[in-house]
C-alpha positions, 0 to 999 in steps of 0.5 A, spaced: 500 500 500 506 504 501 507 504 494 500 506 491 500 512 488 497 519 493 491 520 488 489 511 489 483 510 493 481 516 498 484 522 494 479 525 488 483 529 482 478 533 478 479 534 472 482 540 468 479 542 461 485 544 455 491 543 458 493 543 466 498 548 465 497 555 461 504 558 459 504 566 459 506 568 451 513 571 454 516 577 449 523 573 447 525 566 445 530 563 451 532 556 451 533 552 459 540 552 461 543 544 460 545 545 467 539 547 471 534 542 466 540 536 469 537 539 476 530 538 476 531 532 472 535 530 478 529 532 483 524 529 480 516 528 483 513 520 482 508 520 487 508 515 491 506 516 498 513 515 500 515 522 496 513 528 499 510 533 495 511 538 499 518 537 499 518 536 492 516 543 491 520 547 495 526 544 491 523 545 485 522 552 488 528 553 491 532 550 483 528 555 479 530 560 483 537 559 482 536 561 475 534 567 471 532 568 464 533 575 461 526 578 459 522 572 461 518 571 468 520 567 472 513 564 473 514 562 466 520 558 466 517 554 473 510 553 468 515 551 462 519 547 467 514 544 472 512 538 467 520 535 467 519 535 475 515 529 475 516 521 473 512 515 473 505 515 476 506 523 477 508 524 469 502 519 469 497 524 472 498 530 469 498 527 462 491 525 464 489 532 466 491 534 458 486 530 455 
């Protein structure tokens, strides 16, 4: 059961329409940096009860933060970036919220 994903049996996911996140237009074209790409790679999200979201976050957070991009928001990045933080039955689970 410690290996069941956090959404199984007593959690209720709603879906979301369109896709689950929304990117604002940025007024510039920017590529990630390889470097900060490896970082969150590294610090990825499956959503196991034994993983703590919380903790997820806060060093998602604390990675995005690291780095700064030219003329581009930083909330854009995190948006841009989010979806590479997650593995497995996380990855899993927002897929199904794109649909």
């Amino acid at each position: 059961m410690d290996d069941e994903p956090m959404w199984a049996a007593d959690h209720v996911v709603a879906l979301t329409p369109g896709s689950a996140i929304t990117i604002p237009e940025t007024a510039n074209e920017f590529a990630i940096k390889g470097n900060h790409l490896t970082l969150v790679k590294g610090n990825q999200f499956d959503g196991r009860t034994k993983t703590d979201p919380h903790k997820h976050i806060h060093e998602f957070l604390k990675i995005c933060d690291m780095f700064k991009y030219r003329d581009t928001e930083n909330e854009a990045v995190r948006l841009m970036m989010f979806p590479l933080s997650l593995t497995g039955e996380a990855k899993t689970w927002l897929d199904e919220l794109n649909e």
